[in-house]
N, C-alpha and C positions, 0 to 999 in steps of 0.2 A: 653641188650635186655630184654623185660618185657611182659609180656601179664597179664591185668586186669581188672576185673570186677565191682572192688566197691573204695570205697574210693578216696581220692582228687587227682585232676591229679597234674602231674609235676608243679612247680613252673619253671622253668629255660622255657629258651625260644627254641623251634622247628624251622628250617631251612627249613623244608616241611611239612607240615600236609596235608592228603589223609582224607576226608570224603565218608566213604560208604566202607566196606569190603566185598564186595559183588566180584564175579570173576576178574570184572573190575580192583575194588577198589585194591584187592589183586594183582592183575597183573604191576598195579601204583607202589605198595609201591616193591615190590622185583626190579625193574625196577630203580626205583631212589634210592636206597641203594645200586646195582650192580653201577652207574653211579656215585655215592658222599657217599664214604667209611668213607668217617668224616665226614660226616653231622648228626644230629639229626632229627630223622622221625618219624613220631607219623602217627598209622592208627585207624582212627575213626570208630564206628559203634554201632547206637543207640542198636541193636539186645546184643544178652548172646554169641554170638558164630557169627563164618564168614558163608557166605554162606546162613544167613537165608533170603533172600530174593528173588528177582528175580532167584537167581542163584541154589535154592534148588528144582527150579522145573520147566524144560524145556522137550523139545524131547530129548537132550542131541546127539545132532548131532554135528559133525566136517563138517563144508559144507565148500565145493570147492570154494565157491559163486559164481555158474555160471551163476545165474539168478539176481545177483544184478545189477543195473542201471549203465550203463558201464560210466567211472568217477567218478563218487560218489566216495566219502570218504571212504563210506562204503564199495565199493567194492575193494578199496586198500587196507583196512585194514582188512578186511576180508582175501585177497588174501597172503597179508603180513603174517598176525594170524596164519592161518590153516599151512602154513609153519613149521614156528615157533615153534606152539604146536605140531604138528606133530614129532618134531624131542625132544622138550621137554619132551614129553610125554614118547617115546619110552627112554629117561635118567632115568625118575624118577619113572619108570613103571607103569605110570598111563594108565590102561586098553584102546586099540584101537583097534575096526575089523575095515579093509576094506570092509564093507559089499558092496558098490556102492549102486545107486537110479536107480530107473526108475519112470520118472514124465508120469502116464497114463493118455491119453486122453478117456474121454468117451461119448464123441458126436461131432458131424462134428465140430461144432466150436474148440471147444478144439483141435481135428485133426488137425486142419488148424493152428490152432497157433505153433503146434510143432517146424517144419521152422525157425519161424521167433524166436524161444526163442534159436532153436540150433545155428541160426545167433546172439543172443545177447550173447550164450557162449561165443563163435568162438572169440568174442568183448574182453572179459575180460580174454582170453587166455589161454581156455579150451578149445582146442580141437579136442577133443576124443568124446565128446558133439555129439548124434547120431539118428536120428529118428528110431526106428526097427518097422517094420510087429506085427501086431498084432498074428500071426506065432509062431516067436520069444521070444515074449511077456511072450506066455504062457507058452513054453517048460521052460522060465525061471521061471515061477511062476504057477505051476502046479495049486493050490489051490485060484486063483485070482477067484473070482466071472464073471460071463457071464457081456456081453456089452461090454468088451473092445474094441478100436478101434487100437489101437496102443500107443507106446510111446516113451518118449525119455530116454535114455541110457545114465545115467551120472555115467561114474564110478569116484572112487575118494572120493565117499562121503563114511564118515566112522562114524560107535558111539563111544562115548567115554563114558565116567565116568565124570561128571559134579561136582562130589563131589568130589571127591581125585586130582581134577583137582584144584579146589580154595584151598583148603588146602596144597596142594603142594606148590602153588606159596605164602603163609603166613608163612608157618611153614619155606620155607627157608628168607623169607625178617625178619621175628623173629629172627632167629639165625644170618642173617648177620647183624643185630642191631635197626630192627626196632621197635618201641613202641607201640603192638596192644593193645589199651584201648577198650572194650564192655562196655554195657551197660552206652554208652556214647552217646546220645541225644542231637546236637547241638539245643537249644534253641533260639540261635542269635547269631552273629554275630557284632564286633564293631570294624572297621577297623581304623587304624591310620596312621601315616607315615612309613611307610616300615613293618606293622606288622599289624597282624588280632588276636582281641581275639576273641576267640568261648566261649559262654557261654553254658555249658555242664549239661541236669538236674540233681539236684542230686550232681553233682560231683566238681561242682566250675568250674574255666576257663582255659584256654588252652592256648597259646600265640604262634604264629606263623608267623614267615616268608613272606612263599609263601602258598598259598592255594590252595590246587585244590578237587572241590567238582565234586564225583563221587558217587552222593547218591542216583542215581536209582529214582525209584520212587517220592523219594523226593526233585529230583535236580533241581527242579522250585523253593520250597521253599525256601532253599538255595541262589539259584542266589538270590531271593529275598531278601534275608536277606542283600548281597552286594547290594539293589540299582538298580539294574536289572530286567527286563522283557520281555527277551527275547523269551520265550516262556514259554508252560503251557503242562504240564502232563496228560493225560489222562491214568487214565489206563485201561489196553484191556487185562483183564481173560481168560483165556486158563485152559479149563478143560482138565482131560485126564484121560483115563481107565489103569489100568497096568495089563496085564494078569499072569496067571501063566507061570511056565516055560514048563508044557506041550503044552503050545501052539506054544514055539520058533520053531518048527516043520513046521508050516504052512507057514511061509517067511524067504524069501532070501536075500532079500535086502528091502531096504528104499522106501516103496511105497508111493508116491508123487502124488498129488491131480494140476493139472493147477496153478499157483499161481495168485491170484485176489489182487486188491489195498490194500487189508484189512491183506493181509497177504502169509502166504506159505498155510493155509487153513490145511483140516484136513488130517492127513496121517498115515500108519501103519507101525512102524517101530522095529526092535526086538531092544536092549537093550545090554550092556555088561554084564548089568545082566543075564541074559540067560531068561528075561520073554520078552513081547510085550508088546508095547506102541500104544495106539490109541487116536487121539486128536491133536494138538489140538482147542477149540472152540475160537471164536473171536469176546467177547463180552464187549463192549466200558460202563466203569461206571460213576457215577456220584454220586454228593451226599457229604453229611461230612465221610461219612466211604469208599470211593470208593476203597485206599488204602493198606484198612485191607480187602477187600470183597473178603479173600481168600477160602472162602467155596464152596462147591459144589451145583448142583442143579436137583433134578428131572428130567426137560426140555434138560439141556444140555446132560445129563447122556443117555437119550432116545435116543437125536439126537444125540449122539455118536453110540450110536448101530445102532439104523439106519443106520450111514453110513456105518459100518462094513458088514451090510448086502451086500450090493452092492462090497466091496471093497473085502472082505474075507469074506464070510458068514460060514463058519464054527468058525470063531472067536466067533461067539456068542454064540454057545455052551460050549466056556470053562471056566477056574473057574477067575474071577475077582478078584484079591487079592487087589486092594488098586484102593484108586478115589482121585486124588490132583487136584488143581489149583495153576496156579501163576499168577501175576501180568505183563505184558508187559508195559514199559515205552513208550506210546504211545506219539507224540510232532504234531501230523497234520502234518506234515512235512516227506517228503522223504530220509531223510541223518541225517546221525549220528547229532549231535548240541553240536561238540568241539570247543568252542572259548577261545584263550589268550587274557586276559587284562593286557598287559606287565606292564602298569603305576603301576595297582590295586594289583600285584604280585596276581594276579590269575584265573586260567584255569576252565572251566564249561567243564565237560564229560556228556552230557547229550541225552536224545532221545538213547541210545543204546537198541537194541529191540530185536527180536531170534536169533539176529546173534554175539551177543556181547560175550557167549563163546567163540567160533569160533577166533573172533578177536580180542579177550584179550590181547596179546601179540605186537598184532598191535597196539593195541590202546594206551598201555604202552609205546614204543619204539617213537609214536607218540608225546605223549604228554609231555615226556621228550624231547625230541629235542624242541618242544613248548617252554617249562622250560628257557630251555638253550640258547634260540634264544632270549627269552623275557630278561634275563639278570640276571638267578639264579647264581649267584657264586658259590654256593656251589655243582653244577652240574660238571663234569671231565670227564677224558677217564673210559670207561665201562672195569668194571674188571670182572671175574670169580668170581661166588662164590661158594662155597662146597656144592657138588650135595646133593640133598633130595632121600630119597624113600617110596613111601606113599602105604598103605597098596593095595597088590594085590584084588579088590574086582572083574575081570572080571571072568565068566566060562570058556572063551577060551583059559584061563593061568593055571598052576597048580596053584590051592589053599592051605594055609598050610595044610591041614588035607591030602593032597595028596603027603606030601613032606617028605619021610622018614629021610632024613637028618638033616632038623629042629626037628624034633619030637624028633629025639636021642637029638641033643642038648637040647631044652625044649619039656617035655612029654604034656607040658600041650597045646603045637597047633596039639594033637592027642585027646582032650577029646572036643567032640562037644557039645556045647549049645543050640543052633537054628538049629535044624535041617532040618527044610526046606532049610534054606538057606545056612547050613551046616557050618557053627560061630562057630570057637572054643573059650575055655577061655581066649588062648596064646593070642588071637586076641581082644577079651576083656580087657584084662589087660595092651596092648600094648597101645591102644586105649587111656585108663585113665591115660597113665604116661606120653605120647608123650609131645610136645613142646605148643602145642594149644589143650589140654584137652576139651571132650565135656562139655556142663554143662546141659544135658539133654538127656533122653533117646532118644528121636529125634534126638540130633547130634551124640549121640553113634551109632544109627543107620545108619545114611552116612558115619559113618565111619568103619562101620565094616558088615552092610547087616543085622543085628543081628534085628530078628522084623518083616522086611521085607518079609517075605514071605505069604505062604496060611492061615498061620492059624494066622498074623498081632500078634505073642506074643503071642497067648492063651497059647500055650504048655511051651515057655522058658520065659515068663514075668516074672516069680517071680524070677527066677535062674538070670537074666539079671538083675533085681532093684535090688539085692540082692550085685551082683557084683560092679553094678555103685555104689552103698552105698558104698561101699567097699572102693571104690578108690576112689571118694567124702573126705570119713574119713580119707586116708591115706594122701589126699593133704591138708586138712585143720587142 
């Protein structure tokens, strides 16, 4: 097993190469190293670390998918996923409430559709899927803003932890022997008889197998690299407000907006973090940078609060600690865009859009069968492999600084850092030695909360660059 940053890739030739370590991509490679224990698997990604892309900034929702297109791909794999993780999660203690949703309606139309979407639950075999009195509504969400009319009752939906969730599914495909190369930028693509080289910048080539390009955003370009034009990427920005954690106070559950063609639209949801989530927006880019257009904006930032008003108007009053956006792999297209090219030895995972956490595991177990149908050899019976456990970051679990029993063993997850967000050094120091090492305070921070809070660092910045130095020096 290896994980690398710089220097020449492998000379020897790979049995599977995975492009894109993004949830997905992560979910791929643990998936076919559980399935082909002797094979050689190499996991791709232009970024310094997993997770920097789509996957480091969603609602970070676990959805039932009861509202996906009954058939679709997506909503079996979705249905499949949520299982799946579900029961992965609660192994490798990556943080899950059951919080449940309720999707409000808030004018006669929206009323009217409730029905017919609890009938496309009903479809995809949910249900529990329920319209309530507007009654109901409120005893449930004391602090909901005026207008409501009513809504529908979807329990089942849960949040998760979106970051200790990809890094769980890496850090064990690492140790069962797979090859995560970063800052690895496929360039092109030269395919020959039974073998694919990737030309990697920077880093020279890569020789491969079978291929399967799961690179998000980029995974038009890619197929193109193979010869293919099957479809084209738009991507669709999702801004979104993170509240503090004095506001987790104010919701219950997952408040869920009608969902429109464009999206699940915008909703307010609390967090494992223990702060609130609002957003997010659904704005289609273009352009040479559409891509990278992961910035924030005035406009969107506005018409977030705005709708806050209507949704929870006391949200607005409270302290705002962070403003992100992500990129959504938009395809014009309704359904995921997994195709095998058995000839070509290789699989497109593309179009995966806010539901693609959720059915990571789906989409895994999917595309190895794919693999294996297509006529990878080196695919087998699925074995076990030696459980992971990734840093407790949820409030609804004891955190180490609350665990007197670690603290006797090490004193030092008793001396806190970040005290907003209440980070010890144990947890710092854990962090820098683990299997997949940040290589930046940003990744240190999904790994550890440490940053993350009210005051974004002011108070623990220098104590936290101090330490990542630290262990930076100690690795290199």
């Amino acid at each position: 097993m290896t994980v690398t940053r710089v220097g020449p890739l492998p000379a020897a030739t790979y049995d599977i190469t995975v492009v894109g370590a993004g949830v997905v991509g992560c979910a791929l490679a643990r998936e076919l190293v559980r399935r082909a224990p002797g094979a050689r698997i190499a996991l791709l990604d232009a970024a310094d670390d997993i997770g920097e892309g789509t996957s480091k900034a969603n609602t970070a929702i676990l959805h039932t998918g009861f509202d996906a297109a009954p058939g679709s791909l997506e909503a079996r794999l979705v249905r499949d996923g949520s299982r799946r993780l579900a029961s992965y999660a609660a192994e490798s203690g990556i943080p899950v409430e059951p919080v449940g949703a309720l999707l409000i309606a808030w004018d006669p139309d929206q009323l009217a559709a409730l029905p017919g979407l609890a009938a496309q639950a009903e479809r995809n075999g949910h249900h529990a899927v329920r319209p309530i009195p507007v009654e109901e509504l409120r005893s449930r969400e004391p602090h909901l803003g005026p207008g409501a009319l009513g809504a529908l009752d979807v329990p089942g939906e849960s949040v998760i932890c979106p970051w200790t969730t990809t890094l769980a599914y890496a850090t064990q495909a690492v140790r069962a022997g797979v090859d995560l190369h970063l800052n690895s930028r496929v360039e092109n693509v030269r395919s020959g008889t039974g073998t694919h080289r990737l030309i990697v910048a920077g880093r020279g080539s890569l020789t491969t197998r079978w291929l399967v390009n799961a690179a998000g955003l980029h995974a038009d370009t890619v197929d193109r690299m193979l010869g293919h034009e099957t479809f084209t990427v738009t991507p669709r920005r999702g801004q979104l407000i993170v509240y503090d954690t004095f506001a987790r106070d104010l919701v219950r559950h997952i408040l869920l907006p009608v969902p429109t063609v464009r999206g699940k639209g915008v909703l307010v949801t609390p967090t494992v973090h223990g702060h609130v989530l609002l957003g997010p927006t659904a704005e289609d880019l273009s352009g040479d940078d559409a891509k990278r257009a992961t910035h924030s904006t005035a406009d969107a930032i506005d018409l977030l609060r705005a709708r806050s008003r209507r949704i929870l108007p006391r949200l607005v009053d409270e302290e705002i600690v962070a403003v992100h956006a992500g990129l959504r792999a938009a395809t014009g297209h309704d359904d995921y865009r997994i195709d095998a090219r058995p000839g070509r030895h290789y699989v497109t995972v593309g179009g995966i859009r806010s539901t693609g956490l959720t059915a990571s595991m789906g989409i895994a177990a999917y595309v190895a069968d794919l693999l294996a149908d297509s006529g990878c050899a080196a695919l087998g019976t699925p074995r076990e492999l030696p459980p992971v456990t990734v840093p407790n970051l949820g409030e609804a679990f004891p955190r180490p600084y609350q665990r007197p029993e670690l603290i006797a063993r090490d004193p030092e997850f008793g001396v806190l850092v970040c005290h907003c967000e209440r980070v010890t050094r144990g947890e710092i120091r854990a962090a820098l030695t683990t299997t997949i090492p940040p290589a930046s305070l940003a990744g240190l921070r999904r790994r550890t909360r440490a940053g993350a809070g009210r005051c974004q660092g002011a108070a623990c910045g220098a104590a936290v660059r101090e330490l990542f130095g630290r262990g930076n020096g100690a690795r290199g």
